[in-house]
LUMNUKOL-700083 format. One record per residue: z, y, x of N, C-alpha, C in turn; residue in one letter. Coordinates in steps of 0.2 Angstrom, whole numbers, plus 5000, padded with zeros to 4 digits. Example, Ala and Ser with C-alpha at 12.3 -4.5 7.8 and 13.67 -1.06 7.14 Angstrom:
<mipas>
     nZ     nY     nX    caZ    caY    caX     cZ     cY     cX   residu
   5039   4972   5066   5039   4978   5062   5039   4984   5066        A
   5035   4989   5064   5036   4995   5068   5039   5000   5064        S
</mipas>
This chain:
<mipas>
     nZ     nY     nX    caZ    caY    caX     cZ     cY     cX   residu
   4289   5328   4384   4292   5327   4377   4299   5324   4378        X
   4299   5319   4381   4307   5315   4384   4310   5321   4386        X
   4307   5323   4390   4314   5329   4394   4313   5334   4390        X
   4311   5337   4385   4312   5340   4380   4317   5340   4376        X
   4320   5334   4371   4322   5329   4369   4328   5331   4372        X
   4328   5328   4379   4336   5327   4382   4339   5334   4383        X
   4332   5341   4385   4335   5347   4384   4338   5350   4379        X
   4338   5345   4372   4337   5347   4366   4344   5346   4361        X
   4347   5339   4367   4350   5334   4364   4357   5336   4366        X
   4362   5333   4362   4370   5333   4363   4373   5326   4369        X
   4376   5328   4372   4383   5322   4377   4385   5319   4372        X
   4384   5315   4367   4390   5312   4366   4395   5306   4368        X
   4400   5307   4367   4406   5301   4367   4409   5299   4363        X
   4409   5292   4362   4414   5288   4358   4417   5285   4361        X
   4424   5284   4358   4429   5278   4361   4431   5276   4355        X
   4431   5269   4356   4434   5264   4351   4441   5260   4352        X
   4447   5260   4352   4454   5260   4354   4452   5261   4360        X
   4452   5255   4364   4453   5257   4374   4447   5259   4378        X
   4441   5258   4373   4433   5257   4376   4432   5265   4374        X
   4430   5268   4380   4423   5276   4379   4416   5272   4381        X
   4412   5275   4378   4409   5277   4378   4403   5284   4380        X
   4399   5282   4382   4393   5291   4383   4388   5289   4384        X
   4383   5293   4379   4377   5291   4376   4375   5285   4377        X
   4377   5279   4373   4379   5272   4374   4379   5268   4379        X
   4383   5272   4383   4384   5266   4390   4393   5268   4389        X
   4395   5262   4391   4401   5258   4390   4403   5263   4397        X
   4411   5264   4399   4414   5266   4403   4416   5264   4405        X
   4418   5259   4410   4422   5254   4412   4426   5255   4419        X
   4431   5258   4414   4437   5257   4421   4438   5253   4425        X
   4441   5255   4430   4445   5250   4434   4445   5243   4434        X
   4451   5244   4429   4456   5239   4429   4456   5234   4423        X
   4449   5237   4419   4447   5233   4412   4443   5229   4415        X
   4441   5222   4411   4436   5219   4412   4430   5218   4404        X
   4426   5216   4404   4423   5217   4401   4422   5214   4394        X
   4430   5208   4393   4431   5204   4388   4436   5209   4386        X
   4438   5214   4388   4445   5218   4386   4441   5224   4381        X
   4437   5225   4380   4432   5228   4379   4432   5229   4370        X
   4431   5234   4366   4434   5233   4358   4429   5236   4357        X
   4423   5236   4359   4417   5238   4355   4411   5232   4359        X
   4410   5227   4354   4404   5222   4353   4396   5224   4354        X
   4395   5231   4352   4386   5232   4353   4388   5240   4354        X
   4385   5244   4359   4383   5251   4356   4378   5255   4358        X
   4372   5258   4355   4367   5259   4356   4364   5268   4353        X
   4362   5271   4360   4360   5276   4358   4353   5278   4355        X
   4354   5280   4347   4347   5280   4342   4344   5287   4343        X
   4336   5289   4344   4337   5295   4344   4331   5295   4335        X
   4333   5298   4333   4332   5299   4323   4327   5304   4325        X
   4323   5304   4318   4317   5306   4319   4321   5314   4312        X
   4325   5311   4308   4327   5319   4305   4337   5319   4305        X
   4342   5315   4309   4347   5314   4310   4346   5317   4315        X
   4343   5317   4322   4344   5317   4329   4347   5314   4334        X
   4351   5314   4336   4354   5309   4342   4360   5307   4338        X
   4361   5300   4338   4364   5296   4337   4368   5290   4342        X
   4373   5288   4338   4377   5284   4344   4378   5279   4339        X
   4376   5271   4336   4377   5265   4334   4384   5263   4337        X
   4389   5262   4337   4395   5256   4336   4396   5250   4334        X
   4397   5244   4335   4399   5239   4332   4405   5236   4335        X
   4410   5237   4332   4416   5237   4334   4417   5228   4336        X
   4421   5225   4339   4421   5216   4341   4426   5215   4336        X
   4433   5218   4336   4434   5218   4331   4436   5216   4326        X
   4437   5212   4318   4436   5210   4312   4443   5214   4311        X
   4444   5220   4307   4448   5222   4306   4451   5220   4298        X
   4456   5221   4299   4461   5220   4292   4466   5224   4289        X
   4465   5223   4282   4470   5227   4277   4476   5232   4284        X
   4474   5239   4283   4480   5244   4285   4480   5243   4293        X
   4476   5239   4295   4473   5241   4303   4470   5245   4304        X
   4472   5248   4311   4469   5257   4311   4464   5256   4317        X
   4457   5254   4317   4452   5258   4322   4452   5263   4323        X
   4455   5267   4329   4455   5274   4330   4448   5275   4335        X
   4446   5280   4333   4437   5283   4334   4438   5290   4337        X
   4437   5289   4343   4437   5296   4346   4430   5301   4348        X
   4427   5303   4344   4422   5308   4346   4420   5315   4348        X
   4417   5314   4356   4418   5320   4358   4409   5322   4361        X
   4412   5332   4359   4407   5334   4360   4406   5340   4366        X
   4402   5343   4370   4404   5347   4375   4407   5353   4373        X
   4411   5358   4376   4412   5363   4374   4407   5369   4374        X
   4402   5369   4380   4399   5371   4382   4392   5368   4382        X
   4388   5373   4383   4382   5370   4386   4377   5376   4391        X
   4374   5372   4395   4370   5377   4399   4362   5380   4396        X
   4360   5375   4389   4353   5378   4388   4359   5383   4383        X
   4353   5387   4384   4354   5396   4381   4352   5393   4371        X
   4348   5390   4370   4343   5390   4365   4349   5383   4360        X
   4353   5380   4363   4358   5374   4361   4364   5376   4359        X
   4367   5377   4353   4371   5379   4351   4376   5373   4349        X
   4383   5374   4351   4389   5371   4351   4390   5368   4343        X
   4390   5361   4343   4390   5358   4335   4397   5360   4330        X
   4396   5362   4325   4402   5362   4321   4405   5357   4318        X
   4400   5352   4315   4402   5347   4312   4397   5342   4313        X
   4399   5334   4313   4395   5329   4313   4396   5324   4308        X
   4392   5320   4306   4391   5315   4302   4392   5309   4304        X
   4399   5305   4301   4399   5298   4302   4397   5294   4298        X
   4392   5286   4299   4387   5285   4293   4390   5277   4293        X
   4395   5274   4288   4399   5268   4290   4393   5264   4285        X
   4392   5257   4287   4387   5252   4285   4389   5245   4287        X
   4386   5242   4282   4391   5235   4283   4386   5231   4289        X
   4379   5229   4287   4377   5225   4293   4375   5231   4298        X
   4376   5228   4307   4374   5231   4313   4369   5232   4312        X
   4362   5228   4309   4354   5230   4307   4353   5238   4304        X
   4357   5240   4301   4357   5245   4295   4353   5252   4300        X
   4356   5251   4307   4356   5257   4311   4348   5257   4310        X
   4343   5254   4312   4336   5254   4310   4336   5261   4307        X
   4340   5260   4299   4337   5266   4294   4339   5274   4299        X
   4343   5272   4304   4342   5281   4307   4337   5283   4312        X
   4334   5278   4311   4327   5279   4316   4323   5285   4310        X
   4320   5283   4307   4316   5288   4301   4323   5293   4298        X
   4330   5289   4297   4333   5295   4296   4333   5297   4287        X
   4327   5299   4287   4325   5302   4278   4329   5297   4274        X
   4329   5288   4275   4331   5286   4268   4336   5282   4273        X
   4340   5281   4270   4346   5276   4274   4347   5272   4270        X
   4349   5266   4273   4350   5258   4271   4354   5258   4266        X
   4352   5255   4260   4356   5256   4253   4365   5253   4255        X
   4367   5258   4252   4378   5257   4253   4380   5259   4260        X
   4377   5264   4262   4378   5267   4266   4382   5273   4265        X
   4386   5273   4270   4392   5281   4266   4392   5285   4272        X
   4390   5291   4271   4392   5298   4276   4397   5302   4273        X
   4402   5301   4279   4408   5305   4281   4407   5311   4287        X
   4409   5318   4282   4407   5322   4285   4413   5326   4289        X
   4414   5326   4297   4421   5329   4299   4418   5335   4302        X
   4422   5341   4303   4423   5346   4308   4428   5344   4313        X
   4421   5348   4318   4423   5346   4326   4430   5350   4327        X
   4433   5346   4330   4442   5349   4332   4446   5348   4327        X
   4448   5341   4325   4452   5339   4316   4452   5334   4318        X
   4459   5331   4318   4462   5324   4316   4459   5321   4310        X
   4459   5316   4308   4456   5313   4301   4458   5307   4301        X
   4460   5305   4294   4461   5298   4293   4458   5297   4287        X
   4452   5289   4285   4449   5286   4280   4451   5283   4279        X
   4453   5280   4273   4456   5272   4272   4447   5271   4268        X
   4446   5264   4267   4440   5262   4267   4441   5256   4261        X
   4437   5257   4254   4436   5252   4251   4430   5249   4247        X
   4431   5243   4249   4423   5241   4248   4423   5236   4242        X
   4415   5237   4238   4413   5234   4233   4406   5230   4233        X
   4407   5222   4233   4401   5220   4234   4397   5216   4226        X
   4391   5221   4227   4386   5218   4221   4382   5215   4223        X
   4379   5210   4219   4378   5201   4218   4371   5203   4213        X
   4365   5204   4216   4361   5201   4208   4357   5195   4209        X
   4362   5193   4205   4358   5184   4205   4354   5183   4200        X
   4352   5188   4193   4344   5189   4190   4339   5190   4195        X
   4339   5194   4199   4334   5197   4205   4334   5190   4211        X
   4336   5188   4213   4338   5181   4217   4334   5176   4213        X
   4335   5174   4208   4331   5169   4204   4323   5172   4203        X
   4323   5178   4201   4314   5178   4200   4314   5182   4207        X
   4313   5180   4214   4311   5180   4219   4311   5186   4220        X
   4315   5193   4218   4313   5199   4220   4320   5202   4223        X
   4322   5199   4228   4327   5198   4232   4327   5194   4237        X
   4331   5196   4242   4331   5190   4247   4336   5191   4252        X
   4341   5185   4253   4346   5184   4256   4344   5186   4265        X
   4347   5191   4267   4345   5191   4275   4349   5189   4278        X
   4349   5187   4284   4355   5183   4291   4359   5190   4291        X
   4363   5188   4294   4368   5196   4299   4363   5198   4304        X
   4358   5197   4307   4353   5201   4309   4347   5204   4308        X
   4348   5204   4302   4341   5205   4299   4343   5210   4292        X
   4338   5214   4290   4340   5219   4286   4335   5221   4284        X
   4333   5224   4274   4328   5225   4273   4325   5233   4278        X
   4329   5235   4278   4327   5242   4283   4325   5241   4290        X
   4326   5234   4291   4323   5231   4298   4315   5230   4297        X
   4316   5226   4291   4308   5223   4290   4305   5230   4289        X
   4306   5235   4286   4302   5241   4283   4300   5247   4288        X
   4305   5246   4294   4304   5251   4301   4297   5247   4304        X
   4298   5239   4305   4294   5235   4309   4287   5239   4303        X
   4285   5236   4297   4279   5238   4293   4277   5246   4295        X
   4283   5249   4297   4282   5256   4296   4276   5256   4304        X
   4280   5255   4309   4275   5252   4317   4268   5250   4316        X
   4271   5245   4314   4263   5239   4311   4255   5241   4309        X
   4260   5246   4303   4255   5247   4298   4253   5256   4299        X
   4256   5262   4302   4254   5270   4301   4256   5272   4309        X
   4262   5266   4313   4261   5272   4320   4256   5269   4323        X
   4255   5264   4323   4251   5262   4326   4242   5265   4325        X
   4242   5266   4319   4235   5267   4317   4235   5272   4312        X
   4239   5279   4315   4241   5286   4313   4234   5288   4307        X
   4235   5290   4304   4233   5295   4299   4235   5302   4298        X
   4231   5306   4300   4234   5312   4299   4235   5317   4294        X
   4231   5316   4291   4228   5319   4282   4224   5316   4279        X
   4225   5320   4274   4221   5317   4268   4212   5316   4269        X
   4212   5320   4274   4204   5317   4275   4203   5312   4279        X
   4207   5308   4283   4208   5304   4286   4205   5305   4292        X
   4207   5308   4295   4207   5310   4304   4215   5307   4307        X
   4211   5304   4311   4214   5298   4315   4216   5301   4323        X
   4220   5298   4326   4222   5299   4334   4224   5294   4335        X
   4224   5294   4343   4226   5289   4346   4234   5287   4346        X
   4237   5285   4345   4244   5283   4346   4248   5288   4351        X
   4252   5289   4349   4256   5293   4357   4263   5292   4355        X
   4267   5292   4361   4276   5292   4359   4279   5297   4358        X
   4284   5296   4355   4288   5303   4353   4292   5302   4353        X
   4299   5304   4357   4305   5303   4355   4309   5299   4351        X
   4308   5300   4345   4312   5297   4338   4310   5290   4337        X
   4302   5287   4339   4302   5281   4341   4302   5277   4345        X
   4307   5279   4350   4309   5275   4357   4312   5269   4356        X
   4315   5272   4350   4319   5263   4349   4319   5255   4348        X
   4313   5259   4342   4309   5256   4338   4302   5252   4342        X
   4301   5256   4346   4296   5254   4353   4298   5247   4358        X
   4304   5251   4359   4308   5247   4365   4312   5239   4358        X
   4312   5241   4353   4314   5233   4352   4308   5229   4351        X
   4302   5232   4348   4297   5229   4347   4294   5227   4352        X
   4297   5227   4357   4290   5227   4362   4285   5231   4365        X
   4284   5236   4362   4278   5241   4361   4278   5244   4368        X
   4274   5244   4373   4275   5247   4381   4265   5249   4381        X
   4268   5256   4383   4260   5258   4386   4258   5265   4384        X
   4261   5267   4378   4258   5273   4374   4261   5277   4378        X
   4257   5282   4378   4255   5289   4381   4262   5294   4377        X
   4264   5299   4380   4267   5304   4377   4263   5309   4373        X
   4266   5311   4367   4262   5315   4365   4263   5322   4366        X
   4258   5325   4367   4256   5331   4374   4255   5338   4368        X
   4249   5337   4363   4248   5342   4359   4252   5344   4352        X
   4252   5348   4349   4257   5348   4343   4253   5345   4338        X
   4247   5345   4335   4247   5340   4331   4245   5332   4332        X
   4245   5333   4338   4248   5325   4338   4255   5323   4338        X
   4259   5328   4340   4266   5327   4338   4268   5329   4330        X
   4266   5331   4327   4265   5332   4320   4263   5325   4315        X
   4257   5320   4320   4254   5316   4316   4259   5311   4316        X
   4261   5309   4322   4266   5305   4323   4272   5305   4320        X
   4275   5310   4320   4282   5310   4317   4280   5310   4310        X
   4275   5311   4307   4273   5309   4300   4272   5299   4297        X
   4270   5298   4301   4268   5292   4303   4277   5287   4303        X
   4280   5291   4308   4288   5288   4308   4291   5289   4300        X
   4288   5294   4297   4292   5293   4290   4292   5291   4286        X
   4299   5290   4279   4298   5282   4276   4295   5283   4271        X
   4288   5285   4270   4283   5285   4264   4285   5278   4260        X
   4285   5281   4253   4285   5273   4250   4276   5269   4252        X
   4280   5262   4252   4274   5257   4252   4272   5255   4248        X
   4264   5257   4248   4261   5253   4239   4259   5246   4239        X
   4261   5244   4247   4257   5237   4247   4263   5232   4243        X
   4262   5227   4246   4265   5220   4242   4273   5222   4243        X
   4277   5224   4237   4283   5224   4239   4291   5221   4239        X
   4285   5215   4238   4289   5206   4240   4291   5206   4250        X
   4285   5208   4253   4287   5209   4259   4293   5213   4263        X
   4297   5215   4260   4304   5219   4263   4307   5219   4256        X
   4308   5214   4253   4311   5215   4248   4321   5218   4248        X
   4323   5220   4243   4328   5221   4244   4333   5214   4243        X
   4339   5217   4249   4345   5213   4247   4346   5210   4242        X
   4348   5205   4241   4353   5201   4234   4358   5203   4231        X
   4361   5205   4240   4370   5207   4239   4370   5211   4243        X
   4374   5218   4242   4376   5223   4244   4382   5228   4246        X
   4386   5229   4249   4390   5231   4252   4391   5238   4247        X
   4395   5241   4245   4397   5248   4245   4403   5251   4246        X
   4404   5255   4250   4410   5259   4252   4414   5264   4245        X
   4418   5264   4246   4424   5269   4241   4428   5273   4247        X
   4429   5278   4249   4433   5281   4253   4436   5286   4251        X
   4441   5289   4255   4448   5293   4254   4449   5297   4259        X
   4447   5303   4260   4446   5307   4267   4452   5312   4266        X
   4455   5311   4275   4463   5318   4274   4458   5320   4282        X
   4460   5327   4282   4459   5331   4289   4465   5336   4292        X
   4466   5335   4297   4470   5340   4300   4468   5344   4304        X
   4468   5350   4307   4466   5354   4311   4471   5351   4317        X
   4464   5348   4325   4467   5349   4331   4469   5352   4335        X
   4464   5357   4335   4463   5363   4339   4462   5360   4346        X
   4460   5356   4347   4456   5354   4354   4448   5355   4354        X
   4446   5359   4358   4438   5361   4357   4435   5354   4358        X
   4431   5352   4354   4424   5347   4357   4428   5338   4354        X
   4434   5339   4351   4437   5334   4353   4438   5332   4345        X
   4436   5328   4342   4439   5325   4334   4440   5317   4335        X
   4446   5316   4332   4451   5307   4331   4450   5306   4323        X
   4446   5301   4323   4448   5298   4317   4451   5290   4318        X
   4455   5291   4310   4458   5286   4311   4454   5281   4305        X
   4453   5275   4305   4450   5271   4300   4451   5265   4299        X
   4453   5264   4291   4459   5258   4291   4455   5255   4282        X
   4455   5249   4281   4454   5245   4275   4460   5248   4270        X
   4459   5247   4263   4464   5250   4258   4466   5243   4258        X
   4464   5238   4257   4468   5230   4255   4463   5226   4258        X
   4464   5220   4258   4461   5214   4260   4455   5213   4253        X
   4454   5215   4249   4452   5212   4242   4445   5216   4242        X
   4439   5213   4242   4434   5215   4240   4433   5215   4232        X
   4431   5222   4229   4430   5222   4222   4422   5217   4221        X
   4422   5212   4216   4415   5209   4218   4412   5210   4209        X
   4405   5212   4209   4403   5212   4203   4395   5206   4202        X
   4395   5203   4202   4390   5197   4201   4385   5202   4193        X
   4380   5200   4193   4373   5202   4190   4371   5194   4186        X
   4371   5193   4180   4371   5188   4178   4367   5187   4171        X
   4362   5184   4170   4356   5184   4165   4360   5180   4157        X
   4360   5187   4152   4365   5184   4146   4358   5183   4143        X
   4355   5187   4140   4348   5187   4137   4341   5188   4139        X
   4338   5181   4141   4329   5183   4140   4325   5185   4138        X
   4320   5185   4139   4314   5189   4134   4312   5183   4128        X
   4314   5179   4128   4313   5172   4121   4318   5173   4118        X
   4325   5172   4120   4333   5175   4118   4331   5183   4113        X
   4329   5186   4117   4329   5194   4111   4322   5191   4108        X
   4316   5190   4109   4313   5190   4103   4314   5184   4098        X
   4317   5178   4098   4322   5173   4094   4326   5176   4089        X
   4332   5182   4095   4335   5188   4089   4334   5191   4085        X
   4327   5195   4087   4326   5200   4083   4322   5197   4078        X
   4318   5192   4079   4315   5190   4073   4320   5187   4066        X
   4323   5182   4070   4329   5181   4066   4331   5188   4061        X
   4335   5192   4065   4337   5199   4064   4332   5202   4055        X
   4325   5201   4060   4321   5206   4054   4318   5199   4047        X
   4318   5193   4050   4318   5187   4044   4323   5189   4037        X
   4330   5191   4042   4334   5192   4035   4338   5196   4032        X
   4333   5204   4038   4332   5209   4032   4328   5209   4028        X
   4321   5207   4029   4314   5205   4023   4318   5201   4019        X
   4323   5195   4019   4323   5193   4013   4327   5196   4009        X
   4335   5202   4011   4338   5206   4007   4330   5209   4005        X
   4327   5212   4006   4321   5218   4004   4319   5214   3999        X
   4317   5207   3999   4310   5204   3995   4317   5202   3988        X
   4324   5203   3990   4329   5199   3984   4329   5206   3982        X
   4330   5212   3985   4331   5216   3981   4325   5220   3976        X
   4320   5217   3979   4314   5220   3977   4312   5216   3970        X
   4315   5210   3969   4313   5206   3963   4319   5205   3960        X
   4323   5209   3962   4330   5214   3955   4328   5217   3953        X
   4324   5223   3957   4324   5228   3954   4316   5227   3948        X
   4314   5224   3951   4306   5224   3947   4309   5219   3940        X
   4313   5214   3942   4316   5211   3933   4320   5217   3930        X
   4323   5218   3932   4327   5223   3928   4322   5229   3926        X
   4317   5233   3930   4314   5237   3926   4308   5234   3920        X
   4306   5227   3921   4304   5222   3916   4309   5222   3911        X
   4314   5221   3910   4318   5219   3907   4320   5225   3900        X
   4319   5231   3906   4321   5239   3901   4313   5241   3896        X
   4310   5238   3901   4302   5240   3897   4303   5236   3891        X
   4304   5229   3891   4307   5225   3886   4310   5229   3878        X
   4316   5232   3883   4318   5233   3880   4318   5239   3874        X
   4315   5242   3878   4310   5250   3873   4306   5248   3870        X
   4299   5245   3871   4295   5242   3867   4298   5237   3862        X
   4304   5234   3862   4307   5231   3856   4309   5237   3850        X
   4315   5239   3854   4318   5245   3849   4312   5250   3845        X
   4308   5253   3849   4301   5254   3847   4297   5250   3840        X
   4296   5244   3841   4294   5243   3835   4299   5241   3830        X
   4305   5240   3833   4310   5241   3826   4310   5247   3822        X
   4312   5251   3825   4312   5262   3824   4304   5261   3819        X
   4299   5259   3819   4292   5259   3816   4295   5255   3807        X
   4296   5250   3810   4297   5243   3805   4300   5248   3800        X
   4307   5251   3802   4313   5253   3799   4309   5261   3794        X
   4305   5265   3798   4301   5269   3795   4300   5269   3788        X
   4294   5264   3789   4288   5260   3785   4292   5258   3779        X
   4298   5255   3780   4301   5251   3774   4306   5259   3770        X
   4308   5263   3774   4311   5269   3771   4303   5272   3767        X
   4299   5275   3771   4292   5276   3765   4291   5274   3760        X
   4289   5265   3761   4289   5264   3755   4294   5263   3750        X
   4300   5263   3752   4306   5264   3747   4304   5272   3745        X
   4303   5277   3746   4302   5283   3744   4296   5284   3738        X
   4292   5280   3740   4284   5278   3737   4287   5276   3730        X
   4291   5272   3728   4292   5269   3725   4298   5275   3719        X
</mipas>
């Protein structure tokens, strides 16, 4: 299954300013040492519905109108017959290093995540602007949680995902089980967690079961457990392309728009005691416009009834003294 996979899969390169990269292993010149080095972590992911993958974390801390330049290359050629030469790839920019977990399952990615899509052979420049959201309602009733720079709710959900269905696959709905076996897309995920021993999976529905198992089914258990973020990251981007006409070869250039993060805080105006306080209030002193207009109107129709039953027995009175004036 592994040398399937690698028959299967693309050379990639990165280089970030001075540092290359292939299939994340560092290239190390000469004459470089390894503090001269402009990429901090990089790590080959293979995705369970992305594919192969290459993680960068640049060492870095860039600023307003600094340009990382990103050089990604792809082979022009290849010798499997059944591998076809890539047109276009996806660049997936996320604010914490942890985030990469979510290309492991691939299906849902770590929330504030942005894809940028280039064709291969094109110059490209992004300028990049970020906006960070704050819910400090969701912080206070405990249905959030602050994570380290190493940690990430897509970290906790990948581990649950191991935990709780690779480990002890299910295959269907009638609940036919297998034994655990490896599959490619969680090599990763294996080798961070420790997990050493499992078998390669040999038949197709065991490779079916399992690659089922790697996917992000929601979880109905407790979902305090992988809570999400408090504060979140989001990208705003600005994409220009030029054709390079180099086969296999695309530059991007990526640069902050200012120094200024847009920030939005989440902030609790109104409780559930606040609005029902309001509304009662609200409907107290429509009832008493209702009960004042209601005993206007009921006097005043008193008032007229009054007044016809007066007139009435005047109009009789008035009669009676005209007849018997006639009587007479």
């Amino acid at each position: 299954m592994s040398e399937l996979w690698r028959e299967a899969s693309y050379t990639i390169g990165v280089g970030v300013g001075n540092t290359i990269t292939i299939d994340g292993e560092v290239v190390q010149e000469s004459n470089q040492t390894v503090d001269q080095n402009d990429i901090a972590e990089v790590t080959l992911m293979k995705s369970q519905w992305i594919g192969q993958c290459v993680s960068v974390v640049p060492k870095k801390l860039y600023k307003a109108n600094e340009i990382m330049t990103v050089i990604v290359m792809f082979p022009s050629s290849t010798d499997n017959d059944n591998l076809s030469v890539p047109l276009e790839f996806d660049m997936i920019l996320h604010e914490s290093p942890e985030s990469k977990f979510s290309l492991i399952p691939g299906d849902i990615l770590d929330n504030g995540a942005k894809i940028v899509r280039f064709q291969i052979g094109t110059l490209g420049s992004v300028s990049i602007g970020r906006r960070l959201k704050t819910y400090n309602v969701q912080k206070k009733q405990g249905l959030c949680k602050e994570y380290a720079a190493n940690d990430s709710p897509t970290k906790c959900r990948v581990k649950e995902i191991v935990a709780k269905r690779y480990l002890q696959p299910v295959c269907d709905n009638n609940g036919t089980t297998i034994e655990p076996c490896l599959i490619p897309q969680a090599a990763n995920l294996l080798d961070y967690l420790n997990v050493t021993g499992l078998p390669e999976c040999i038949k197709q529905f065991d490779y079916v079961c399992m690659n089922q198992a790697l996917s992000s089914q929601p979880d109905t258990d407790d979902p305090t457990k992988c809570p999400e973020a408090c504060s979140k990251v989001q990208y705003r981007i600005s994409k220009i392309t030029h054709p390079l006409n180099i086969q296999g070869l695309t530059i991007v250039f990526l640069y902050y728009q200012d120094n200024n993060v847009e920030k939005h805080e989440e902030y609790l105006v109104f409780d559930f005691s606040s609005i029902v306080t309001a509304v009662g209030g609200s409907l107290g002193l429509f009832l008493g416009f209702s009960f004042f207009q209601c005993s206007s109107q009921i006097a005043f129709v008193a008032l007229k009834m009054v007044q016809t039953i007066t007139n009435k027995i005047g109009s009789r009175n008035f009669d009676r003294k005209t007849l018997t004036h006639r009587s007479v």
